[in-house]
TORSEDO-916008 format. One record per residue (C-alpha): residue in three letters; y, x, z. Coordinates in steps of 0.001 Angstrom, whole numbers, plus 524288, in hexadecimal, padded with zeros to 5 digits. Example, Ala and Ser with C-alpha at 12.3 -4.5 7.8 and 13.67 -1.06 7.14 Angstrom:
// TORSEDO-916008
Ala7EE6C8300C81E78Ser7FBDC8356681BE4
***
This chain:
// TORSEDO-916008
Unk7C32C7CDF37CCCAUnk7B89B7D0D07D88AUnk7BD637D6047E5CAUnk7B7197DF6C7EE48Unk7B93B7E1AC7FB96Unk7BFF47ED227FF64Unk7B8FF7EF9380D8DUnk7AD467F1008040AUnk7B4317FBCF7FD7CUnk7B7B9803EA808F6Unk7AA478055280DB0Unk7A3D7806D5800B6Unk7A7208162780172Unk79ED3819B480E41Unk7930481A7E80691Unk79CA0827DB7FE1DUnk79F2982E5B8099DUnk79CE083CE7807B9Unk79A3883A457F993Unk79E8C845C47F29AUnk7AF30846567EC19Unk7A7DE84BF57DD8BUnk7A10483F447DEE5Unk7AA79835227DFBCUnk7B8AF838627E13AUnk7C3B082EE67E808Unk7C39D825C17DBD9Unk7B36C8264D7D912Unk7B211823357E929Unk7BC33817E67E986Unk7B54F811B67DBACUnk7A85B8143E7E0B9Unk7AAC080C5C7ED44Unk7AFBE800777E472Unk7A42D800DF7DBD3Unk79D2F8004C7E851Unk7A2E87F2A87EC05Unk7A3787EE117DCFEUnk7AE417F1F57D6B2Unk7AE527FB657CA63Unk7B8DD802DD7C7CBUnk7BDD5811DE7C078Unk7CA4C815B27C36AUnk7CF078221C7C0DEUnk7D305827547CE2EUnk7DB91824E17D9E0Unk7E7C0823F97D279Unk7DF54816EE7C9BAUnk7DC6F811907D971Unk7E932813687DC69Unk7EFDF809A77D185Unk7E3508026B7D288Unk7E7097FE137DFA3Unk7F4657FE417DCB3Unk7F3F07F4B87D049Unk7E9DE7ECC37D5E6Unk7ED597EB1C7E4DAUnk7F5517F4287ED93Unk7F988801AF7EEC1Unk801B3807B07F98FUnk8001980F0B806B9Unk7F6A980AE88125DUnk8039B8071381A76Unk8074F7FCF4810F9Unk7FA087F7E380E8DUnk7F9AF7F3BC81D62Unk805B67EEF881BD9Unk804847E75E81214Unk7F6097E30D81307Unk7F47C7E4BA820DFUnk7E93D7F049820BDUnk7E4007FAD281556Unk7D7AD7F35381476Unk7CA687F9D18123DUnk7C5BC7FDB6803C2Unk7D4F27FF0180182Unk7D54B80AE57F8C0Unk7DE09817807FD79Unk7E6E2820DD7F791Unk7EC1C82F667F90EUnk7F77E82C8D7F0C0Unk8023F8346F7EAB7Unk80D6B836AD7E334Unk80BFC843CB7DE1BUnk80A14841F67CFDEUnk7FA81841487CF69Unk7F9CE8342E7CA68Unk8015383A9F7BD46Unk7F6778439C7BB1FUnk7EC38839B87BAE2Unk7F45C830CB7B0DBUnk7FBDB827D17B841Unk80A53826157B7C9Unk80C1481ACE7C019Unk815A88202C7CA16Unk80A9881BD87D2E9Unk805BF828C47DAF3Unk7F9B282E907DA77Unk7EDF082B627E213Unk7E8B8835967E583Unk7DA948301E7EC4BUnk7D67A825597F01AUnk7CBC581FAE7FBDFUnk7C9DC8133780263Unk7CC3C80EC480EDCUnk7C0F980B9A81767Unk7C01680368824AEUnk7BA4680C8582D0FUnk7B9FD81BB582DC6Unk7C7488230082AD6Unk7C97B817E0822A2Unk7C9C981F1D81470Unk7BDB38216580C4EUnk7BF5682A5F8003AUnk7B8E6835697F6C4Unk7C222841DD7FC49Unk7C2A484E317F2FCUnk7C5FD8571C7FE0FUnk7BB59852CB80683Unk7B1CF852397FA94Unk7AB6D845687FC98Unk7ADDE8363D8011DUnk7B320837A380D63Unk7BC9182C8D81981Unk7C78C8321E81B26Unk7D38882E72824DAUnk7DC34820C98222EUnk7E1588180482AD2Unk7E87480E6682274Unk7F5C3817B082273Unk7FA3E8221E818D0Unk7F58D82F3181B68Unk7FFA98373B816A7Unk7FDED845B280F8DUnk7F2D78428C80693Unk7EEBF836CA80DBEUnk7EA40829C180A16Unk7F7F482178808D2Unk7F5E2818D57FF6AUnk7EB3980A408000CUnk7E840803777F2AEUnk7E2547F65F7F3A0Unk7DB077F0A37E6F4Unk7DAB87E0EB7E44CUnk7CCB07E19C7E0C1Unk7C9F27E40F7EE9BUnk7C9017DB617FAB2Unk7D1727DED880726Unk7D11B7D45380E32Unk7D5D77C74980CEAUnk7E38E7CAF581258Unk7E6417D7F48097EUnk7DFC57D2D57FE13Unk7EC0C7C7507FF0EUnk7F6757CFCD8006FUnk7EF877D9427F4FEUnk7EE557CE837ED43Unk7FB7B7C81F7EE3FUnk803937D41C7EC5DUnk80C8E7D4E17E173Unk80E847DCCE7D653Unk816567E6997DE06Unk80A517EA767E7F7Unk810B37DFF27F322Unk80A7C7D4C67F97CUnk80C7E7C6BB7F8DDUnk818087C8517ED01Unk825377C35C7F1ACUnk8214C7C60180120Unk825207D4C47FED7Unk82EC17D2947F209Unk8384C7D81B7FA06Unk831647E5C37FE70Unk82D8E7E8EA7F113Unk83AAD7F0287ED26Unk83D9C7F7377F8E7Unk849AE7FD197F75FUnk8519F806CF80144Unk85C9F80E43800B6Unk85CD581D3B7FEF4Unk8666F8227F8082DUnk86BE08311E80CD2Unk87246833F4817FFUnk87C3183D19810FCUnk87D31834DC80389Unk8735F8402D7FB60Unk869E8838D17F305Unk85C5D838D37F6CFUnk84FE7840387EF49Unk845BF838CF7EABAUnk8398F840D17EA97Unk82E0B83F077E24CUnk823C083E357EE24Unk8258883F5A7FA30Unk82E9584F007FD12Unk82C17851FA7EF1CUnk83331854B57E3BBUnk83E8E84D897E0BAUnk84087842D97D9F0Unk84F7983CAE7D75DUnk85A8483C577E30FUnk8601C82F317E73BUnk86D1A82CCC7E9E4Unk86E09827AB7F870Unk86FA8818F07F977Unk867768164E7EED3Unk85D6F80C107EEBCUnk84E8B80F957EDA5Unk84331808167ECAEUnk8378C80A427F608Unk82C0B80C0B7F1CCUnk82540810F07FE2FUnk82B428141080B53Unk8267C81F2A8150EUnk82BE8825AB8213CUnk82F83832B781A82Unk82F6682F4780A3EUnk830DA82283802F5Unk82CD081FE87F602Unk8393981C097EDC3Unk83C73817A97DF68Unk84B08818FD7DA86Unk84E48818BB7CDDFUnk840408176A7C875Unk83D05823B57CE35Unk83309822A27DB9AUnk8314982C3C7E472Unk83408830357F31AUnk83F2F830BB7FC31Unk84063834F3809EFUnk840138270681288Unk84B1582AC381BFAUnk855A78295A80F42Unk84F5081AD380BE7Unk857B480FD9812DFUnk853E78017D81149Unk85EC07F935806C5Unk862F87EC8D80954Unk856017E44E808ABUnk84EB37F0D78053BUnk842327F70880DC5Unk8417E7ECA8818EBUnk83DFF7F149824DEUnk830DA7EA1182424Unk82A1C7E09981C63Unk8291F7D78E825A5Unk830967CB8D82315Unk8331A7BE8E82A33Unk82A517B1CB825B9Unk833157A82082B56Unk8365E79FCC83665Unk82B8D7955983957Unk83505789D083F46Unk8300277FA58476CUnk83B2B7766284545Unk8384576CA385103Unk83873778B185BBFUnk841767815C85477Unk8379678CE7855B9Unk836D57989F84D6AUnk82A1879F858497CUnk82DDE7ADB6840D5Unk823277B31483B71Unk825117C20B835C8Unk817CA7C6F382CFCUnk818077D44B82434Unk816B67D3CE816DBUnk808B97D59B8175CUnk806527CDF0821EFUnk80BF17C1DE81B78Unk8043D7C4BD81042Unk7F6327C86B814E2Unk7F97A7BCC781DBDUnk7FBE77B15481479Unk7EEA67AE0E81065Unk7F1557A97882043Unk7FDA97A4C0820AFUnk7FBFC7967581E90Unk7F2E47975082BECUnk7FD3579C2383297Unk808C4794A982DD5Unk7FFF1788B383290Unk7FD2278F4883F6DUnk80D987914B84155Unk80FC67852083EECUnk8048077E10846F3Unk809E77861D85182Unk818E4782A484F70Unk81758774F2849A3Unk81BA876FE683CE6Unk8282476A868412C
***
């Protein structure tokens, strides 16, 4: 299948700007752009871009993109993102939210280029690679057809079946678990979004799985049933949520001197790194000796 770079994408919607909303909506602006750089596609709407992304790259929010790929790159595609039951109206039953609009992120400007309804036209509107909360762009969806960059399209490429990168180097993280925990003993509510309605109670000490930590509200599933829970009753389980995802690569020794080299990467920074990694290994070891 043909790539297409992605920096092409995020300036092929200058030429819309002020182009009319009754002309091309969110969807007809983001599919116009491809077509622009080559690629033909009909989807039917935000919520299509959404799984698109999501069942054919990466899905999640613009502070774990730069975690895990080190930047939201330009021509990444952009999200307002909910779960408030839209995505059931317009036939989808996936438990996966509903994407409410969708833009691109540019390299220059206020870094977001998209068709707006309330301001009637393409328009750049305000992103700076974080969530903006309320309404805000908070979620990034990255495509395989597209080109990143050598060093995202690696991780993008090597990520399993779960959505993480480089398989077994993040086996651990994908089952986050914690413990749900009262100070008096009550259970806890699980709500389905964030301060609305609830959802099922759980019995303090019970384990939960995490499906997306914030300051305030966490995304939870217990008992097959997902929704959110206030952070401050989430405590990490033995070998649950670590603290970070850094971990330790190793000692280097140099047996004849008895020195110790440690080397500590992120996640992904050991994976956009290891098309490198051989390079560096040799320059450790030129500088240590081989024993």
């Amino acid at each position: 299948m043909d790539k297409y770079s992605a920096e092409e994408l995020s300036r092929a919607g200058d030429q819309y700007l002020g182009r009319s909303y009754e002309e091309m909506d969110c969807q007809e602006f983001v599919e116009r752009c491809l077509q622009d750089i080559g690629i033909k596609i009909d989807l039917k709407g935000s919520n299509a871009w959404y799984r698109k992304c999501a069942d054919e790259g990466w899905v999640g929010t613009p502070e774990n993109c730069r975690k895990i790929f080190g930047s939201v790159p330009k021509g990444a595609f952009l999200f307002i993102h909910e779960y408030d039951g839209g995505e059931k109206k317009r036939g989808y039953n996936d438990g996966r939210g509903n994407a409410k609009h969708i833009g691109l992120k540019t390299g220059r400007g206020k870094c977001a280029i998209h068709s707006s309804e309330s301001r009637g036209c393409v328009a750049e509107s305000e992103f700076r690679d974080k969530t903006i909360r309320n309404g805000g762009w908070n979620q990034v969806g990255l495509w395989k057809r597209l080109t990143y960059g050598a060093a995202v399209d690696w991780v993008l490429e090597h990520m399993d079946a779960g959505g993480d990168p480089a398989g077994d180097q993040k086996k651990e993280e994908k089952a986050m678990t914690a413990i749900a925990r009262s100070g008096d003993g009550k259970s806890i509510n699980i709500r389905k979004k964030k301060g609305g309605d609830l959802l099922d109670k759980v019995p303090s000490g019970s384990t939960v799985e995490i499906l997306e930590s914030g300051d305030e509200w966490s995304k939870v599933k217990w008992k097959g049933k997902t929704g959110w829970m206030m952070t401050e009753f989430l405590e990490a389980d033995e070998g649950g949520i670590p603290a970070e995802d850094d971990f330790d690569t190793g000692d280097l020794d140099d047996q004849n001197g008895g020195e110790t080299i440690t080397l500590t990467f992120t996640v992904a920074e050991l994976a956009a790194a290891m098309p490198f990694l051989d390079h560096a290994v040799e320059q450790i070891v030129a500088k240590v000796g081989r024993g």
